[in-house]
C-alpha positions as a Markdown table, in Angstrom:
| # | Residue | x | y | z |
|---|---|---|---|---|
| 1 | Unk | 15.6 | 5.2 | 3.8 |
| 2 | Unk | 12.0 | 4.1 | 5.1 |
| 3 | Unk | 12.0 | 4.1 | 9.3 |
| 4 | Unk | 8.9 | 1.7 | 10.1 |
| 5 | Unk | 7.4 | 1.8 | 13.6 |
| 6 | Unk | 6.0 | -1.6 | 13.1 |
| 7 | Unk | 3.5 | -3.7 | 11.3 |
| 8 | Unk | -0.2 | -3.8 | 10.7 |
| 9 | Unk | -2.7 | -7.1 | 11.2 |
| 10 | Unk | -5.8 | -7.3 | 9.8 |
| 11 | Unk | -8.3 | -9.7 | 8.4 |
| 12 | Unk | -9.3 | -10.2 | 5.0 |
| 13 | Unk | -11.1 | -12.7 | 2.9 |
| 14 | Unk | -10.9 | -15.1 | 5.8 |
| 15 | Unk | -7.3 | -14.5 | 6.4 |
| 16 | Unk | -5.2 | -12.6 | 8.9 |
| 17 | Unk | -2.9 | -10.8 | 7.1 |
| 18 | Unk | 0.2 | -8.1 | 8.0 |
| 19 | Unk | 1.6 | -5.1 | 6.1 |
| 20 | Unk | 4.7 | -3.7 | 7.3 |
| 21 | Unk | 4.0 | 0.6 | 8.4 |
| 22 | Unk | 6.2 | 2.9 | 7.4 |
| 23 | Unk | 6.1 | 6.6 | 8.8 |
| 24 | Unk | 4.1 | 9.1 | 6.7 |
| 25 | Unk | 5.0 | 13.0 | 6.2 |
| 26 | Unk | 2.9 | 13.9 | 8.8 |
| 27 | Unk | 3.6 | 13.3 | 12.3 |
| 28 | Unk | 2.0 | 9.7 | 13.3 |
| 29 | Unk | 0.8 | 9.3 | 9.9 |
| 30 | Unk | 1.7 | 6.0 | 8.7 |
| 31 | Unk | 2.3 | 5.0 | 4.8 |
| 32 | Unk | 2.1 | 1.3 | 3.4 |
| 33 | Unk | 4.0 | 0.4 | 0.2 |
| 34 | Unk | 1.8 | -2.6 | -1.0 |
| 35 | Unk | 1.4 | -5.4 | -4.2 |
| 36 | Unk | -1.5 | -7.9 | -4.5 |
| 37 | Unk | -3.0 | -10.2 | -6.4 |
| 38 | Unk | -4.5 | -7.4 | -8.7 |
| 39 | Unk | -0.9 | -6.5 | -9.6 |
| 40 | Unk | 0.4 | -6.0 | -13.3 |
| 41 | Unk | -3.6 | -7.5 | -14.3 |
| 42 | Unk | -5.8 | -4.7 | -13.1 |
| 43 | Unk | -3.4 | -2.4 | -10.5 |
| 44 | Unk | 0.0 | -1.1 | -10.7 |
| 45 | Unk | 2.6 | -4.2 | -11.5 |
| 46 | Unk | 5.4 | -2.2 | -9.1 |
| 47 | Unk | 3.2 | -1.7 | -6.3 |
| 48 | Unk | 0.7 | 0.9 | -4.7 |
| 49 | Unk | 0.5 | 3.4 | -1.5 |
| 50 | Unk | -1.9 | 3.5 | 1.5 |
| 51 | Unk | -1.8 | 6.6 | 4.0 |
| 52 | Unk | -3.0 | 5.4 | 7.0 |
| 53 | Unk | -4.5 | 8.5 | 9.8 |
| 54 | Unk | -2.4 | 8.0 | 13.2 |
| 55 | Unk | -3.1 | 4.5 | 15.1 |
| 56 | Unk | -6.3 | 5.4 | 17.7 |
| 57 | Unk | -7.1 | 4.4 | 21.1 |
| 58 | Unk | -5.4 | 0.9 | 21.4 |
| 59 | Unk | -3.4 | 1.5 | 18.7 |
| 60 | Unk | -6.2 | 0.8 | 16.2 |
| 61 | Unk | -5.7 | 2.4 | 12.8 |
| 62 | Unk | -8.2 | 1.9 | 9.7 |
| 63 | Unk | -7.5 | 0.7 | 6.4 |
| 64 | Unk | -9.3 | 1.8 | 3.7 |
| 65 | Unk | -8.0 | 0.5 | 0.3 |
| 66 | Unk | -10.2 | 2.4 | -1.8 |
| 67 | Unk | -7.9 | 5.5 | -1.0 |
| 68 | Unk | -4.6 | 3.2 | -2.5 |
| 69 | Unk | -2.6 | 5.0 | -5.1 |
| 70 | Unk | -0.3 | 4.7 | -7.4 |
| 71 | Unk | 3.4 | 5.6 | -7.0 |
| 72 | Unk | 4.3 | 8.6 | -10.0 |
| 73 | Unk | 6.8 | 5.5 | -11.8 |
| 74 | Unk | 3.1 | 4.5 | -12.9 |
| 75 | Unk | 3.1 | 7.5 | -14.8 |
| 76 | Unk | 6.2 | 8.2 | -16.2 |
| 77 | Unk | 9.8 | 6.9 | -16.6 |
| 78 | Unk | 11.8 | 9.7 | -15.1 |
| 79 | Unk | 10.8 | 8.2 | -11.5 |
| 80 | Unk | 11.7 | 5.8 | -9.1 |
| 81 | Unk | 9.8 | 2.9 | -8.3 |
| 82 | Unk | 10.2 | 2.3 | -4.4 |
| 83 | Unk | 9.2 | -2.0 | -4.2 |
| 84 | Unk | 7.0 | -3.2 | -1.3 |
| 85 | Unk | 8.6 | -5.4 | 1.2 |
| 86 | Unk | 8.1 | -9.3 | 0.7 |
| 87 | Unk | 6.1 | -9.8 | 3.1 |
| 88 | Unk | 3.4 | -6.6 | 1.7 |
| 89 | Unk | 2.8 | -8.5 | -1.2 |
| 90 | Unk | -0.5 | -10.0 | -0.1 |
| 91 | Unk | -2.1 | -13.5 | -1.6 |
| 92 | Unk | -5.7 | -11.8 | -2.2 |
| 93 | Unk | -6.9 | -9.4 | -4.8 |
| 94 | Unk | -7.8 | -5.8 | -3.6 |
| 95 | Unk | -10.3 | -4.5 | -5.9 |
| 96 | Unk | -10.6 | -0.9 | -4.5 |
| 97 | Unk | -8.3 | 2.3 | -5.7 |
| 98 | Unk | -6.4 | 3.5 | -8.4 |
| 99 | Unk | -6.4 | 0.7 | -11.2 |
| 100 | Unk | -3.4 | 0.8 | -13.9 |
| 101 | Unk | -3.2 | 4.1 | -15.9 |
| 102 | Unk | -4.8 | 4.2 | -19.2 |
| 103 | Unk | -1.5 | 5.3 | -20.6 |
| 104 | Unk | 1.2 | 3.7 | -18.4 |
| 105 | Unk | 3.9 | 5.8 | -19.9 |
């Protein structure tokens, strides 16, 4: 079970968007299970991850999707596939990190 100490808002392509945190394995680490626009054309289809460093003064974290990976399902089919929340599925493309294996199983 994912415990999430809240949600993320940022702006993107003109658009203020949300992801819902989860926590990561370190302490104050926070991990976001994401899908976008990219997804099943050029990314992942299931989803991807984002480890985020512990939120800052003000509670500011950065985001920086060119560190997104993808979840080991991606790569085989002895693993579990964890899905992104609804509302991390977000309307614009994210054309940074891991793309979809060359040999997706």
């Amino acid at each position: 079970m994912y415990e999430s100490p809240g949600e993320i808002e940022f702006e993107l392509a003109g658009k203020v968007l949300r992801l819902i945190a989860f926590n990561g394995d370190d302490p104050g680490e926070l991990e976001i299970i994401f899908a976008d626009a990219t997804s099943g054309t050029t990314s992942y289809a299931a989803c991807r991850f984002l480890t985020v460093d512990p939120p800052g003064p003000g509670g500011h974290v950065t985001l920086d999707f060119n560190r997104a990976t993808n979840p080991a399902c991606a790569y085989t089919d002895f693993a579990t596939c964890p899905l992104p929340p609804a509302s991390n599925h977000l309307p614009v493309p994210i054309e940074a990190g891991e793309r979809i294996p060359s040999d997706p199983h």
